[in-house]
PyMOL Python script that loads the backbone (N, CA, C, O; Angstrom):
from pymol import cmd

cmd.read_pdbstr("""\
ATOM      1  N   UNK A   1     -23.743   1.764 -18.363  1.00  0.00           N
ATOM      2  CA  UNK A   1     -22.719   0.745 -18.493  1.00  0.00           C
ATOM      3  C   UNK A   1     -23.374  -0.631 -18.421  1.00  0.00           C
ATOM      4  O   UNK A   1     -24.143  -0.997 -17.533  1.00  0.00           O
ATOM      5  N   UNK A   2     -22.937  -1.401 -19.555  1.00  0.00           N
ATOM      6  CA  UNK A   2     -23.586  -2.703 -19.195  1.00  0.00           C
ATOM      7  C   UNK A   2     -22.557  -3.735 -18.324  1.00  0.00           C
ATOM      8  O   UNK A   2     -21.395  -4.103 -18.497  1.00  0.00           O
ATOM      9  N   UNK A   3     -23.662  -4.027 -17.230  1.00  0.00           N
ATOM     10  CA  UNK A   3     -22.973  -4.363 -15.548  1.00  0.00           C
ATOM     11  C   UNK A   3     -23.333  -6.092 -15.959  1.00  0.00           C
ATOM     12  O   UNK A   3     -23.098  -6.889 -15.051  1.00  0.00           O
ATOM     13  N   UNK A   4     -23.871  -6.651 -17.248  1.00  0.00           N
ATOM     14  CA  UNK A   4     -23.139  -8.373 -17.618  1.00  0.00           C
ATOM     15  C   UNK A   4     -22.240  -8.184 -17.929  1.00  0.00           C
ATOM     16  O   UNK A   4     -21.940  -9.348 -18.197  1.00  0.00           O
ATOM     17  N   UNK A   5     -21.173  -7.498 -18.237  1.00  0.00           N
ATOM     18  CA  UNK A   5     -19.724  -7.346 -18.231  1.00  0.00           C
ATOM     19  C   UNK A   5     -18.862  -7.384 -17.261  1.00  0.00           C
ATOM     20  O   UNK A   5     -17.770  -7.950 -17.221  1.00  0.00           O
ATOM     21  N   UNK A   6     -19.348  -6.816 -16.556  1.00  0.00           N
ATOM     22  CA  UNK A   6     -18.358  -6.632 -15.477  1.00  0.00           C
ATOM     23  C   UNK A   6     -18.283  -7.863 -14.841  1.00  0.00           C
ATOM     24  O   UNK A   6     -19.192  -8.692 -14.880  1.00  0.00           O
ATOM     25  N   UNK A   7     -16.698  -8.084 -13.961  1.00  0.00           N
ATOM     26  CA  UNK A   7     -16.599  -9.497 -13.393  1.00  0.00           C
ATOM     27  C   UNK A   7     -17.113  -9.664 -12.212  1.00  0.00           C
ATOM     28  O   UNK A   7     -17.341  -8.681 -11.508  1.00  0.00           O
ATOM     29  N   UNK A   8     -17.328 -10.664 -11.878  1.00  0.00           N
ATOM     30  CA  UNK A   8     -18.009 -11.077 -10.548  1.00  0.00           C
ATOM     31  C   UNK A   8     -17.698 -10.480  -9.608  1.00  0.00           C
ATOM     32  O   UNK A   8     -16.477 -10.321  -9.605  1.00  0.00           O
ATOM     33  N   UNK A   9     -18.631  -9.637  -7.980  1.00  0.00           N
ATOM     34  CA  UNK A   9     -18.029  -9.371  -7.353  1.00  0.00           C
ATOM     35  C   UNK A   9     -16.484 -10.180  -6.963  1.00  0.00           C
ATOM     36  O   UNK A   9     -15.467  -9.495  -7.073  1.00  0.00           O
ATOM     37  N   UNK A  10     -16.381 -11.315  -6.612  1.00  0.00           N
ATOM     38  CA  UNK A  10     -15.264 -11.772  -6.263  1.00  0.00           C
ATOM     39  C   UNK A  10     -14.174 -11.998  -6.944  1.00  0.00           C
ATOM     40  O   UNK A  10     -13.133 -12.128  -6.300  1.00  0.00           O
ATOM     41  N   UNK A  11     -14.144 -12.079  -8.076  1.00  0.00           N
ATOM     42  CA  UNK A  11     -13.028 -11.366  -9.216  1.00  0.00           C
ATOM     43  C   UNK A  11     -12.491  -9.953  -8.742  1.00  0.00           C
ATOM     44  O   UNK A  11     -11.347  -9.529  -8.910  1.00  0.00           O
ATOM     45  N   UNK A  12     -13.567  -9.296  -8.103  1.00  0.00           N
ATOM     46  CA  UNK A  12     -12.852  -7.387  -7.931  1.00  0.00           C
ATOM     47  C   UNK A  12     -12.108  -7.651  -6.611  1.00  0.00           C
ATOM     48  O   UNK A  12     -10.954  -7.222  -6.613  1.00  0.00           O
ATOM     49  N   UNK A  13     -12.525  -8.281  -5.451  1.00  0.00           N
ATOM     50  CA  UNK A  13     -11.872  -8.239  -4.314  1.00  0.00           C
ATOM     51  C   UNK A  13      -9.992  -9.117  -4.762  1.00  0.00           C
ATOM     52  O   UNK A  13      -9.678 -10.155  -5.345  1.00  0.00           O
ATOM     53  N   UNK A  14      -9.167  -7.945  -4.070  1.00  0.00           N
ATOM     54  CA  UNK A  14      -8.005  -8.293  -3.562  1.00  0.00           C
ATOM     55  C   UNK A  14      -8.141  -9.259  -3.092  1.00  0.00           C
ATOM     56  O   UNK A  14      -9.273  -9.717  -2.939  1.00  0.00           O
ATOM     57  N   UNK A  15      -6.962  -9.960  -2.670  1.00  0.00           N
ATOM     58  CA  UNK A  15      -6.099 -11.089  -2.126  1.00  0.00           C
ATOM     59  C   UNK A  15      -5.985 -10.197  -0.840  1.00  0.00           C
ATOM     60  O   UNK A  15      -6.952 -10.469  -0.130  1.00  0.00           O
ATOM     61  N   UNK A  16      -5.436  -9.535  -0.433  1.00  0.00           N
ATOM     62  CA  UNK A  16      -5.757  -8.581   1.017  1.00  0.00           C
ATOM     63  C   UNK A  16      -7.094  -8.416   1.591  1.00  0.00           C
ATOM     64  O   UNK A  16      -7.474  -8.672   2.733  1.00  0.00           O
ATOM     65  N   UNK A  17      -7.873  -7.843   0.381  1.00  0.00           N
ATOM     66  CA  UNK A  17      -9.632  -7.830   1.163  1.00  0.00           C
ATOM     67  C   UNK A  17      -9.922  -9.306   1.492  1.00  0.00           C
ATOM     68  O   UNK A  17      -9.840  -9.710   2.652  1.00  0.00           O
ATOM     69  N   UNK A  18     -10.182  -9.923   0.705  1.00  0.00           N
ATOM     70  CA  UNK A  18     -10.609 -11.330   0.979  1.00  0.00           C
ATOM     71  C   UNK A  18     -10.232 -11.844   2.487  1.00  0.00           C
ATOM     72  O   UNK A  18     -10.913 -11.933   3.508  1.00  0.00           O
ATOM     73  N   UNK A  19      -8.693 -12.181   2.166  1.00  0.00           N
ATOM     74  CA  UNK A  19      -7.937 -12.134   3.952  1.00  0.00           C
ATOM     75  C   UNK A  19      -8.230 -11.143   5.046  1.00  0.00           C
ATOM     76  O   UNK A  19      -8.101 -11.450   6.231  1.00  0.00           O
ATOM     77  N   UNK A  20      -8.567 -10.128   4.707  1.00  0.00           N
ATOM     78  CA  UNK A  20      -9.403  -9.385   5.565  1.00  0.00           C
ATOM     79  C   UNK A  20     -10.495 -10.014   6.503  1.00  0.00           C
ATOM     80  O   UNK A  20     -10.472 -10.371   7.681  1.00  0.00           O
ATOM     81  N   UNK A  21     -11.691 -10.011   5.296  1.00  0.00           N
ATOM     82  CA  UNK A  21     -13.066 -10.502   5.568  1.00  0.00           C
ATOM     83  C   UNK A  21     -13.098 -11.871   6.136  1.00  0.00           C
ATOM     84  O   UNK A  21     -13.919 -12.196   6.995  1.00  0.00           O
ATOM     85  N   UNK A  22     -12.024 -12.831   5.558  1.00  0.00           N
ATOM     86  CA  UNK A  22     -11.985 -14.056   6.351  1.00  0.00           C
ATOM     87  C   UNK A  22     -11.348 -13.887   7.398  1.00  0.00           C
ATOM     88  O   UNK A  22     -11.012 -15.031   7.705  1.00  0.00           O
ATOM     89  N   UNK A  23     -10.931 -13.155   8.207  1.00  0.00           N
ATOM     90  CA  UNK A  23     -10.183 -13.284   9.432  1.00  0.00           C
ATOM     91  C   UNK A  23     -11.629 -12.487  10.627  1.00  0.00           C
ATOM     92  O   UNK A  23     -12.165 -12.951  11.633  1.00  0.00           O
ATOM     93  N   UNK A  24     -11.821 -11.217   9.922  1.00  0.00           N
ATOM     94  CA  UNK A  24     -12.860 -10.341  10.606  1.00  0.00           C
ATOM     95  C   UNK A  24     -14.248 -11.760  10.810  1.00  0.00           C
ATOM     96  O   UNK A  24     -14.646 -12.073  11.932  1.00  0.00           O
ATOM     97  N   UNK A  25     -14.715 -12.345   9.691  1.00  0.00           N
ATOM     98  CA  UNK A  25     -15.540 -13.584   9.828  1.00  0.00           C
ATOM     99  C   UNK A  25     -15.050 -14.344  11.226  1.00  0.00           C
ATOM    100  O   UNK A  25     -15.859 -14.466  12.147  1.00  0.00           O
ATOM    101  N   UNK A  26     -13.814 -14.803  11.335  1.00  0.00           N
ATOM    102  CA  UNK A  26     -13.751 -15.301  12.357  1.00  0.00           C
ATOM    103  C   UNK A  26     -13.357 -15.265  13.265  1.00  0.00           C
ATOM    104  O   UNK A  26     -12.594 -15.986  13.909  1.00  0.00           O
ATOM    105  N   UNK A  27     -14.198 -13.776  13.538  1.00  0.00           N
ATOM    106  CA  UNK A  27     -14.035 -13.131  15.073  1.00  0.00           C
ATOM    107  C   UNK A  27     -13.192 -12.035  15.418  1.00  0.00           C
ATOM    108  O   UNK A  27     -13.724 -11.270  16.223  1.00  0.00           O
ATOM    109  N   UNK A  28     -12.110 -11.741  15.080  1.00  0.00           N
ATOM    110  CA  UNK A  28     -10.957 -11.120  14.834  1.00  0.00           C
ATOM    111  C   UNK A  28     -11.154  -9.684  15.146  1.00  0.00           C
ATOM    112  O   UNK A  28     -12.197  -9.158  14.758  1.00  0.00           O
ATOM    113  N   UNK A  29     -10.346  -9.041  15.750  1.00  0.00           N
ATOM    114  CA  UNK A  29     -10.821  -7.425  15.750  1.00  0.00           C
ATOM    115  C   UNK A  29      -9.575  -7.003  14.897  1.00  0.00           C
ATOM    116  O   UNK A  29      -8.443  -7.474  14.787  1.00  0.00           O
ATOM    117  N   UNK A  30     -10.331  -5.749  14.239  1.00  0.00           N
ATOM    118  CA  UNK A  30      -8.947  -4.935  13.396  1.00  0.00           C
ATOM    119  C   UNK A  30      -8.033  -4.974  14.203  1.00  0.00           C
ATOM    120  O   UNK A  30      -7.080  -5.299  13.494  1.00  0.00           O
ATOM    121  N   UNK A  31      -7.570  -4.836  15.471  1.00  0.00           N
ATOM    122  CA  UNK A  31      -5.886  -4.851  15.606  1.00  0.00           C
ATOM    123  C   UNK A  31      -5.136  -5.922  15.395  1.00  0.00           C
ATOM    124  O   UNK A  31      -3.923  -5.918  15.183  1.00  0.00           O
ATOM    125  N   UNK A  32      -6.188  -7.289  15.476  1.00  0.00           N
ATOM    126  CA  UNK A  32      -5.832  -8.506  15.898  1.00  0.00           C
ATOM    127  C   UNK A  32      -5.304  -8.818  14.421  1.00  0.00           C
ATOM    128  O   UNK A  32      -4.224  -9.373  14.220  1.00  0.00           O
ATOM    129  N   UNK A  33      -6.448  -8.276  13.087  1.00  0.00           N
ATOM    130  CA  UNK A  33      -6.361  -8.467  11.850  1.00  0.00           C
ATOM    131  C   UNK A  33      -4.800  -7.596  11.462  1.00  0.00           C
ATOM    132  O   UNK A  33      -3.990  -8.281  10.837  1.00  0.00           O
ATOM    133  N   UNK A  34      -4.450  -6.408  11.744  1.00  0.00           N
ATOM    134  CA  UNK A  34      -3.986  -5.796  11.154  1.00  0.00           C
ATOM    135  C   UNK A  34      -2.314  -5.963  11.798  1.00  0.00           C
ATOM    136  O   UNK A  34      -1.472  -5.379  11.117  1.00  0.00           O
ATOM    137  N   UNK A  35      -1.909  -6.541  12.763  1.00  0.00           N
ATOM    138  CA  UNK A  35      -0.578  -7.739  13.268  1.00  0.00           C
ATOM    139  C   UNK A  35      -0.775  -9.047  12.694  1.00  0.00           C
ATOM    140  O   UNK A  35       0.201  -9.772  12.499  1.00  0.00           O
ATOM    141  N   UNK A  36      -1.833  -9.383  12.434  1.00  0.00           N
ATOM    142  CA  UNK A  36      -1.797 -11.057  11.444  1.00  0.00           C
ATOM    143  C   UNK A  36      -1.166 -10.654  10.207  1.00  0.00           C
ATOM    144  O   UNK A  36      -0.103 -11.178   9.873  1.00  0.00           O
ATOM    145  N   UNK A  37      -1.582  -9.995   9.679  1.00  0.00           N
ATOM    146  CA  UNK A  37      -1.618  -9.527   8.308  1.00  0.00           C
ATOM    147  C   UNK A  37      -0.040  -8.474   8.195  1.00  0.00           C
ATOM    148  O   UNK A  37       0.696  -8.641   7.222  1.00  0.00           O
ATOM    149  N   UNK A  38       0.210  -7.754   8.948  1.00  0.00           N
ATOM    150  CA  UNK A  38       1.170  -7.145   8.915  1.00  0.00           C
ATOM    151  C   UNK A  38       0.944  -6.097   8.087  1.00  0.00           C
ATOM    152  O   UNK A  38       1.668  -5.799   7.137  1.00  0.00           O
ATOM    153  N   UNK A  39      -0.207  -5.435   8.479  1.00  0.00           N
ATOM    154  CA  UNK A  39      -0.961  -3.985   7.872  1.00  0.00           C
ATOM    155  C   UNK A  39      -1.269  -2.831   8.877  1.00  0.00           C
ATOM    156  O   UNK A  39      -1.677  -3.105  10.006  1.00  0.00           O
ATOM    157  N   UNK A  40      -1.141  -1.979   8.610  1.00  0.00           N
ATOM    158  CA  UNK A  40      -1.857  -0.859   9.791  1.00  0.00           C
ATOM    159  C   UNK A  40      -3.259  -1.059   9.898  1.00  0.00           C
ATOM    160  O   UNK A  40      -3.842  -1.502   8.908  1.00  0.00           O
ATOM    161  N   UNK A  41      -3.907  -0.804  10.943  1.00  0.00           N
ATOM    162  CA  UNK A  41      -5.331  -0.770  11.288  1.00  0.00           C
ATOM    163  C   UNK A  41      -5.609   0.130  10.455  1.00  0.00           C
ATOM    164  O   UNK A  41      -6.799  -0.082  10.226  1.00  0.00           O
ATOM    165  N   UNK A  42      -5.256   1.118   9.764  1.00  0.00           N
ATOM    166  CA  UNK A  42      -5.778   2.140   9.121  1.00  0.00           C
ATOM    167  C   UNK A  42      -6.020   1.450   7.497  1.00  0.00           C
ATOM    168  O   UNK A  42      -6.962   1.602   6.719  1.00  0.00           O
ATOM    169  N   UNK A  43      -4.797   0.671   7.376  1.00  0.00           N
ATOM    170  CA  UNK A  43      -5.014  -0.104   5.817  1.00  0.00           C
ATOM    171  C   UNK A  43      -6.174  -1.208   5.894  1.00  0.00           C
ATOM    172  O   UNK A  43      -7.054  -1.345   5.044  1.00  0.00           O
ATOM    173  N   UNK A  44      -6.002  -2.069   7.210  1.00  0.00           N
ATOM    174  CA  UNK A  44      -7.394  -2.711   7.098  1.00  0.00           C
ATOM    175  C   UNK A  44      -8.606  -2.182   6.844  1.00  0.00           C
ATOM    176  O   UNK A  44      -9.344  -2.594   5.949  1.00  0.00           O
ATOM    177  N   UNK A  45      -8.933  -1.028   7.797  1.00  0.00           N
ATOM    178  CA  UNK A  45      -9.934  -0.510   7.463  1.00  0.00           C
ATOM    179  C   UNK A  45     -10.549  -0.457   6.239  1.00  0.00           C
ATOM    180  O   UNK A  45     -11.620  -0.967   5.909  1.00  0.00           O
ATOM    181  N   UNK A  46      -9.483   0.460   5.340  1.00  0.00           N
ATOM    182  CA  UNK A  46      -9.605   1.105   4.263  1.00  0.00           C
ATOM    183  C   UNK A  46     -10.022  -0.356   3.483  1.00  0.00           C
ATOM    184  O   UNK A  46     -11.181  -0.519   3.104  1.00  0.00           O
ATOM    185  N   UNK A  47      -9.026  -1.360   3.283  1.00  0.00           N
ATOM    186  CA  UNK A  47      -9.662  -2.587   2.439  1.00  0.00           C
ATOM    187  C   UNK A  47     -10.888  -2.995   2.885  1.00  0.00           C
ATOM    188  O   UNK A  47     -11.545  -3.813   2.241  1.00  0.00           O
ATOM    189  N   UNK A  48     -11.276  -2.516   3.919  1.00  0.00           N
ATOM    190  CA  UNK A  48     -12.764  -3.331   4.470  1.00  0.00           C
ATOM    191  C   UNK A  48     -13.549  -2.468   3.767  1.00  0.00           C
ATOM    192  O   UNK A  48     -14.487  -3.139   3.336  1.00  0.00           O
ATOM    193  N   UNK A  49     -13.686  -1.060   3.341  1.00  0.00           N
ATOM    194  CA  UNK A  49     -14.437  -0.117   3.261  1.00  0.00           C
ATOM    195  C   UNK A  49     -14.293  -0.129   1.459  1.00  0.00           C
ATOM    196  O   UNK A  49     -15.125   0.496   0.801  1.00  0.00           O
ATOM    197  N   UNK A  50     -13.221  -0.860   0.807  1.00  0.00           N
ATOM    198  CA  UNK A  50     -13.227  -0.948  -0.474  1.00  0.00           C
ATOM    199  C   UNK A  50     -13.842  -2.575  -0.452  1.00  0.00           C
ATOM    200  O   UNK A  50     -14.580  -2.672  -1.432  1.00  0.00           O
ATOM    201  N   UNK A  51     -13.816  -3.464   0.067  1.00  0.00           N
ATOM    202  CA  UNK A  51     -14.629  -4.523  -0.131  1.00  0.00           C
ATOM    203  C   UNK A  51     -16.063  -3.926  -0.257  1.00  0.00           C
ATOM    204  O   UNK A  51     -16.860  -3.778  -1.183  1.00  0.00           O
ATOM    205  N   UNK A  52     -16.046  -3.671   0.964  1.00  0.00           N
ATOM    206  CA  UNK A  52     -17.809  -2.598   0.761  1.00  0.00           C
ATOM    207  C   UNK A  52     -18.209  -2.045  -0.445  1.00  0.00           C
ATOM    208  O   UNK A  52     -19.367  -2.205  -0.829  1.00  0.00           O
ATOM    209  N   UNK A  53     -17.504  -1.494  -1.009  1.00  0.00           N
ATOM    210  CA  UNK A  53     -17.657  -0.864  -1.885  1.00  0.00           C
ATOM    211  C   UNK A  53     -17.896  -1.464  -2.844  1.00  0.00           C
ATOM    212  O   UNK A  53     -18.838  -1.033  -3.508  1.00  0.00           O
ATOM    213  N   UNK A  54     -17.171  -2.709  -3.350  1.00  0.00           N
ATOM    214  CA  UNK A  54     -17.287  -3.717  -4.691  1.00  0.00           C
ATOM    215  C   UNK A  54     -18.338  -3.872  -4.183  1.00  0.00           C
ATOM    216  O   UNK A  54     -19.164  -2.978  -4.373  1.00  0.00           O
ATOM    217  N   UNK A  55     -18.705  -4.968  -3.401  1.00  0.00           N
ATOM    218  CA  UNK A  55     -20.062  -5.760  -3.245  1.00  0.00           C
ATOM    219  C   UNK A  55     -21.131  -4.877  -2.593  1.00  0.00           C
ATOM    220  O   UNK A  55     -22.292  -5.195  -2.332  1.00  0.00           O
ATOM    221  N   UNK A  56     -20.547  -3.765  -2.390  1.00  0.00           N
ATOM    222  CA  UNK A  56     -22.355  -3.163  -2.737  1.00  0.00           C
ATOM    223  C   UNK A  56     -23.441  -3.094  -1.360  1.00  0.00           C
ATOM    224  O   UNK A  56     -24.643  -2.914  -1.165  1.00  0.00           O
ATOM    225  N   UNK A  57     -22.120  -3.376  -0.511  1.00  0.00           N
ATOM    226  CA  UNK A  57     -22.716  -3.905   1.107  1.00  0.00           C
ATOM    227  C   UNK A  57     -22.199  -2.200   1.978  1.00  0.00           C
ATOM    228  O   UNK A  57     -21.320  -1.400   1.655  1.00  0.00           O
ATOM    229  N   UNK A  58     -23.351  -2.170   3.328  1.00  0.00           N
ATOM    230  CA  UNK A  58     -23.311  -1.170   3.125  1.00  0.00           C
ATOM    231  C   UNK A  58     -22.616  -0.800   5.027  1.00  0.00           C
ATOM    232  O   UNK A  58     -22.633   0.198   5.748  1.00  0.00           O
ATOM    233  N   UNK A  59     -22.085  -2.224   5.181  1.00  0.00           N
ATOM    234  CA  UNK A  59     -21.160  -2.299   6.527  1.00  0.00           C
ATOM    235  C   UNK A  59     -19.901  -3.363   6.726  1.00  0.00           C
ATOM    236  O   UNK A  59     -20.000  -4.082   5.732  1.00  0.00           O
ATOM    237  N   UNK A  60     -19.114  -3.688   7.266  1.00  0.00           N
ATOM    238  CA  UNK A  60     -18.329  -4.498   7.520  1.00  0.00           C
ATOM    239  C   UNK A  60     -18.960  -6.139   7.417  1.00  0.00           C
ATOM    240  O   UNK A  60     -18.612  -7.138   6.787  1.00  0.00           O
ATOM    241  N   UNK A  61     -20.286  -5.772   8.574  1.00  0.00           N
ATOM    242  CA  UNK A  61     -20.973  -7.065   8.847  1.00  0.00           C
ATOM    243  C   UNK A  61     -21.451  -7.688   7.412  1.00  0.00           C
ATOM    244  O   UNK A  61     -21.279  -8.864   7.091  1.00  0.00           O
ATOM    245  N   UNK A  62     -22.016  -6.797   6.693  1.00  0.00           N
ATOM    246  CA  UNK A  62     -22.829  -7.134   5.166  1.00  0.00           C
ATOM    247  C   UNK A  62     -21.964  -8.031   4.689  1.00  0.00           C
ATOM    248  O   UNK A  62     -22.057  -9.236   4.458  1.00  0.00           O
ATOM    249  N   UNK A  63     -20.868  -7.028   4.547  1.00  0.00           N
ATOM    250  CA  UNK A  63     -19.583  -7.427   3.467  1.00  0.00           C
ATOM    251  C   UNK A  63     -19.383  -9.166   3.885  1.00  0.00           C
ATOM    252  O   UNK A  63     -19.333 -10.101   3.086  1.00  0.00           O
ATOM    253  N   UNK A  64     -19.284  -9.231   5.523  1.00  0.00           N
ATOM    254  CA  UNK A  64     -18.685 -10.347   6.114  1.00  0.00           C
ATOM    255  C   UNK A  64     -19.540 -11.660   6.024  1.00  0.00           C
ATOM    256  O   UNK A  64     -19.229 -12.805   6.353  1.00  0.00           O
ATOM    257  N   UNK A  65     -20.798 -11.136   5.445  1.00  0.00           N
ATOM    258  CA  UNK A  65     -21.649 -12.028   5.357  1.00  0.00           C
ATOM    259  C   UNK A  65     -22.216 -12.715   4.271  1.00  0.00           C
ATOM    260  O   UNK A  65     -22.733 -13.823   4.126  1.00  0.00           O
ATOM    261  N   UNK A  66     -21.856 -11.263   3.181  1.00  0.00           N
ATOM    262  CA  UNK A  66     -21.775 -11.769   1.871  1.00  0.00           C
ATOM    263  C   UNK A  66     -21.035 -13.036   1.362  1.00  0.00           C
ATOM    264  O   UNK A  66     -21.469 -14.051   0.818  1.00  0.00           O
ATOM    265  N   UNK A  67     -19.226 -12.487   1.863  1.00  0.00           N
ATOM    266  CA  UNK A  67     -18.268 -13.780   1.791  1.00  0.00           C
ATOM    267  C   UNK A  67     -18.869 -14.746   2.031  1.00  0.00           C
ATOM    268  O   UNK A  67     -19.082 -15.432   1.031  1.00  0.00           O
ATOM    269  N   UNK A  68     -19.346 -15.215   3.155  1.00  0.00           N
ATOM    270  CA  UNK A  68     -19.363 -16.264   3.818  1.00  0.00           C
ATOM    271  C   UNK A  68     -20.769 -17.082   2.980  1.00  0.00           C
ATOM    272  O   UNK A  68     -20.993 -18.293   2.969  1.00  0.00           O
ATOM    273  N   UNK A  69     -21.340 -16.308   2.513  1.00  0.00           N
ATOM    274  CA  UNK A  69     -23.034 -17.054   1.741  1.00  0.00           C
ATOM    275  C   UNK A  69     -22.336 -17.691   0.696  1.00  0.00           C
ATOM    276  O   UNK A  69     -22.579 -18.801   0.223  1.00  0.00           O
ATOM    277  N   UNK A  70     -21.071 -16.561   0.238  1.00  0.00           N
ATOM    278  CA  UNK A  70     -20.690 -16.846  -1.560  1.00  0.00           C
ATOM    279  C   UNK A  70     -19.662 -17.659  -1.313  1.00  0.00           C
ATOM    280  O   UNK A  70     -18.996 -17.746  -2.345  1.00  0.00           O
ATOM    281  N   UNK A  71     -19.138 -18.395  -0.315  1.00  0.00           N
ATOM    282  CA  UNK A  71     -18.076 -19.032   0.026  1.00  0.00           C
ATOM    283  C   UNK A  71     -17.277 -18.893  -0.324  1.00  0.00           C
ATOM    284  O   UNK A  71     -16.812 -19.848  -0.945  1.00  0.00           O
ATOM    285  N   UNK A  72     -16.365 -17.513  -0.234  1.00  0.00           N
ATOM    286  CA  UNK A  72     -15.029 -17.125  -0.706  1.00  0.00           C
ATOM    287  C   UNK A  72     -13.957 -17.596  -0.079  1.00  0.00           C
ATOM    288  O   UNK A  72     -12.905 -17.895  -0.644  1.00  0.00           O
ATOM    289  N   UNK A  73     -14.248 -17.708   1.488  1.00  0.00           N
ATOM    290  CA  UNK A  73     -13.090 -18.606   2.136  1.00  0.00           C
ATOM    291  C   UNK A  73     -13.635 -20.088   2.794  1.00  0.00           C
ATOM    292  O   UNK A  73     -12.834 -20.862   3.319  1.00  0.00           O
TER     293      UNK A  73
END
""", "prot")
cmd.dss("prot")
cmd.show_as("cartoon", "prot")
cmd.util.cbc("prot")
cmd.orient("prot")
């Protein structure tokens, strides 16, 4: 597959992941994230583990750090 096609990691991330990763960035524990957000801890997760997945990172922290280099929030 030719991968200059495909859109930027941050084109693939949700409007949910993103808000995810920026809340987990600042400090936040999944329960804390998942009553902000008005998600189950189980759905956060899961968007944290599909952020992972786009960008190719291979933990929460990666993911959280990626955002923050690529200045998504």
């Amino acid at each position: 597959m030719d991968e200059s096609r495909d859109p930027p990691p941050t084109r693939r991330l949700s409007a949910d992941e993103v808000a995810v990763l920026r809340l987990l960035a600042e400090g936040e524990a999944i329960g804390l994230v998942s009553r902000r957000l008005g998600l189950s801890e189980r759905t956060v997760r899961r968007k944290v583990r599909n952020a992972c997945a786009k960008l190719d990172c291979d933990s929460t922290i990666e993911a959280v750090v990626w955002a923050v280099r690529n200045q998504l929030f």
